[in-house]
C-alpha positions as CSV (number, residue, x, y, z in Angstrom):
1,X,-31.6,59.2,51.7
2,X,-30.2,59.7,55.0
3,X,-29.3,57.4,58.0
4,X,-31.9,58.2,59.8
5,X,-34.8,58.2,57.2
6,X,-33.4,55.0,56.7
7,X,-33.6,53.8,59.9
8,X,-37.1,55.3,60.3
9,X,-38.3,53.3,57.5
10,X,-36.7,49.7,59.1
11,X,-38.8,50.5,61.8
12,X,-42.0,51.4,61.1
13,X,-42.9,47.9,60.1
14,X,-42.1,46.7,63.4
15,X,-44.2,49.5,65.2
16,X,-47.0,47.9,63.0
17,X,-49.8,47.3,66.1
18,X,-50.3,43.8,64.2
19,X,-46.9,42.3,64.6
20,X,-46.2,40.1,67.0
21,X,-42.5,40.1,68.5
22,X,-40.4,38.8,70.8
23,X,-40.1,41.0,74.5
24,X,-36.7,42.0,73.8
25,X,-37.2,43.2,70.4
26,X,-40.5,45.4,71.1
27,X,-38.4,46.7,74.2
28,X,-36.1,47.5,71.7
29,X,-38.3,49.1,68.9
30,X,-39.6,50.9,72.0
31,X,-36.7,53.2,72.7
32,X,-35.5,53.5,69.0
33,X,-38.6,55.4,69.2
34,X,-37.7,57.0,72.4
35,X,-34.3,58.2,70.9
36,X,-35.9,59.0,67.4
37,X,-38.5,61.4,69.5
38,X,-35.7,63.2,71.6
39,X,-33.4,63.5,68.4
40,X,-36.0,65.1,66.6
41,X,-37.2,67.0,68.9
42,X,-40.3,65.5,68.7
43,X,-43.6,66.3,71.3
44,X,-45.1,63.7,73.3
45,X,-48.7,64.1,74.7
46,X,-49.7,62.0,77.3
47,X,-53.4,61.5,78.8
48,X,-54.7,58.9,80.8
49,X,-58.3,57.6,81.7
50,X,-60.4,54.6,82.2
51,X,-61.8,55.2,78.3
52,X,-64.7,52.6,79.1
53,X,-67.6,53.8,76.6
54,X,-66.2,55.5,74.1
55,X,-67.9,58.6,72.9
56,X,-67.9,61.7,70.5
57,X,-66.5,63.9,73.3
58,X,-63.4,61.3,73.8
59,X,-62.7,62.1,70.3
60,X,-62.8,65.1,70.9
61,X,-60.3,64.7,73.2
62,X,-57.6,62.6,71.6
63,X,-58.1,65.2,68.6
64,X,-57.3,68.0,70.9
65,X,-54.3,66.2,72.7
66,X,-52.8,65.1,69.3
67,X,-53.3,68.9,68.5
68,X,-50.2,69.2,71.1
69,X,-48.0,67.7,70.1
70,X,-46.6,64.9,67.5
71,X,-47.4,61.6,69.4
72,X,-50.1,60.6,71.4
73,X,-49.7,58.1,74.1
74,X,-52.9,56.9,76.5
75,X,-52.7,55.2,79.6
76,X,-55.7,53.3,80.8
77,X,-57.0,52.9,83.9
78,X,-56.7,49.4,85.3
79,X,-59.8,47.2,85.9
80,X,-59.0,47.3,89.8
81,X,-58.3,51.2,90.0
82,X,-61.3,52.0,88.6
83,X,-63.4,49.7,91.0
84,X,-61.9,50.9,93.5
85,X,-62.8,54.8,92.8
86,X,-65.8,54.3,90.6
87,X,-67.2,51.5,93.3
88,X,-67.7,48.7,90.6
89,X,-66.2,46.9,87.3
90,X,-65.5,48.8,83.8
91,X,-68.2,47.3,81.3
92,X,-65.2,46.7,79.3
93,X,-61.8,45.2,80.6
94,X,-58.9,46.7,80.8
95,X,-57.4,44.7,77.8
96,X,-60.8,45.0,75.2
97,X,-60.1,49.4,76.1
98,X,-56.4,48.9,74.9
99,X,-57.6,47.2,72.0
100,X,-60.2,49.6,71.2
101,X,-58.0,52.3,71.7
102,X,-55.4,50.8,69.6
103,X,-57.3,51.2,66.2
104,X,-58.0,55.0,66.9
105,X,-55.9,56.8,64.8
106,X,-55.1,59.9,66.2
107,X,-53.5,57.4,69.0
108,X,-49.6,55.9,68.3
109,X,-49.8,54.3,72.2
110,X,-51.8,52.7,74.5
111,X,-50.1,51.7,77.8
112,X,-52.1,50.2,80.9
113,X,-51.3,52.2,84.0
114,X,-49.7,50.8,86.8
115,X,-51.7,49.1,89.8
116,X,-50.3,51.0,92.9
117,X,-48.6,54.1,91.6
118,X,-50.4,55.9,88.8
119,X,-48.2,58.4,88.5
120,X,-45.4,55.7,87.9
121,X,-45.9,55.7,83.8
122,X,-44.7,59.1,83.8
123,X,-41.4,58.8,84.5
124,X,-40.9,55.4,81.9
125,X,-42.8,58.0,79.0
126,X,-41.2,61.2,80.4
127,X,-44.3,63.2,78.4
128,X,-43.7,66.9,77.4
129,X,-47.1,67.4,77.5
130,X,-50.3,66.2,79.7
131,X,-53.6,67.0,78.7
132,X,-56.4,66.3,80.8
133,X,-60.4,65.7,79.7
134,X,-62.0,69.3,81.0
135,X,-63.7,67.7,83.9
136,X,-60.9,65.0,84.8
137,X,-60.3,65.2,88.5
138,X,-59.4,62.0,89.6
139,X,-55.1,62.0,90.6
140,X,-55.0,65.4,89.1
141,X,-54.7,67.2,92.4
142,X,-51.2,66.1,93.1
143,X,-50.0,65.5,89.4
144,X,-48.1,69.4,89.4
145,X,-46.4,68.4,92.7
146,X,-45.5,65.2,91.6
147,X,-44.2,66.9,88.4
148,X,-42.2,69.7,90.1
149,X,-41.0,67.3,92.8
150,X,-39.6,64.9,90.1
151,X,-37.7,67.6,88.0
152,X,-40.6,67.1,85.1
153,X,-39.9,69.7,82.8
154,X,-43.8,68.9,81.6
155,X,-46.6,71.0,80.8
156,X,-50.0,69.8,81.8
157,X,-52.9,71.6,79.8
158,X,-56.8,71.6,80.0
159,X,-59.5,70.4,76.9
160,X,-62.7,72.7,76.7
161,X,-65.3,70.4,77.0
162,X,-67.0,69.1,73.5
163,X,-71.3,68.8,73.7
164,X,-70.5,67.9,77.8
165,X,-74.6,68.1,78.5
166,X,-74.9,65.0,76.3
167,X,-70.7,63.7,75.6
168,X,-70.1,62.8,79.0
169,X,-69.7,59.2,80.4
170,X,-72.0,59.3,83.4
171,X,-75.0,60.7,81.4
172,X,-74.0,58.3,78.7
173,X,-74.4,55.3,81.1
174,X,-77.1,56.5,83.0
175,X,-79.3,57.0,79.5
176,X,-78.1,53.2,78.2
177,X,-78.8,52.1,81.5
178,X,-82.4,52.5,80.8
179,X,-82.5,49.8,78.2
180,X,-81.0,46.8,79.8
């Protein structure tokens, strides 16, 4: 067995969702990982959303962006962005959507986004890939500028949308709306 197998195999207990450590230690778990990715050449996919009720077309989605490359990372909206674009709360916090999120397994990462700058959580994941929900609009408009102005070598790529006259969030509330 090699070193690095070796090493890859002392870590992935630690990775474990479950385990609780200290700051310092998941800081550094977090970029063995980093270093193991770049080493290896591995692909990291990142999308970001809000993710409040969970559907068959977000599946859909995390299926197609895992499709990209070889880990998946999300970043959720906060509670306070999305109020602020949306016009009212998430039905589920910001913290119950990272958990949910969490047991998904085409997922390896859940991050909450930043409260000022969403575009800040690029530059700490430095994504090869973004992929974006086929109707996602919201900070897309500048995310190409703000790749090519930050020397992002990233490619941002487009889902085809899954069943989107029934799989889409709006229609989804709108219909469960109806029974409370």
């Amino acid at each position: 067995m090699n070193k690095s197998s070796t090493f890859l195999r002392d870590i992935e207990p630690l990775k474990n969702k479950n385990y609780q450590t200290n700051l310092s230690s998941q800081k550094a778990i977090e970029y063995s990982g980093k270093v193991l990715d770049k080493r290896f050449k591995r692909k990291t996919v990142m999308i970001f959303g809000s993710f409040d009720f969970l559907h068959a077309g977000h599946f859909h989605f995390f299926e197609f962006a895992k499709k990209q490359g070889d880990k998946l990372v999300v970043v959720i909206a906060r509670d306070k962005n999305i109020e602020k674009i949306k016009g009212k709360k998430p039905f589920h916090s910001e913290a119950d959507r990272k958990k949910m999120l969490a047991q998904i397994r085409f997922i390896d990462e859940v991050y909450l986004g930043d409260l000022k700058n969403v575009y800040k959580i690029i530059r700490t994941i430095n994504p090869d890939i973004i992929a974006l929900g086929y109707d996602q609009e919201v900070f897309v408009e500048n995310l190409a500028r703000y790749l090519k102005e930050n020397n992002f070598k990233t490619k941002i790529v487009r889902a085809k949308p899954y069943k989107s006259n029934i799989y889409k969030s709006s229609k989804m509330k709108k219909y469960l709306e109806r029974f409370i």
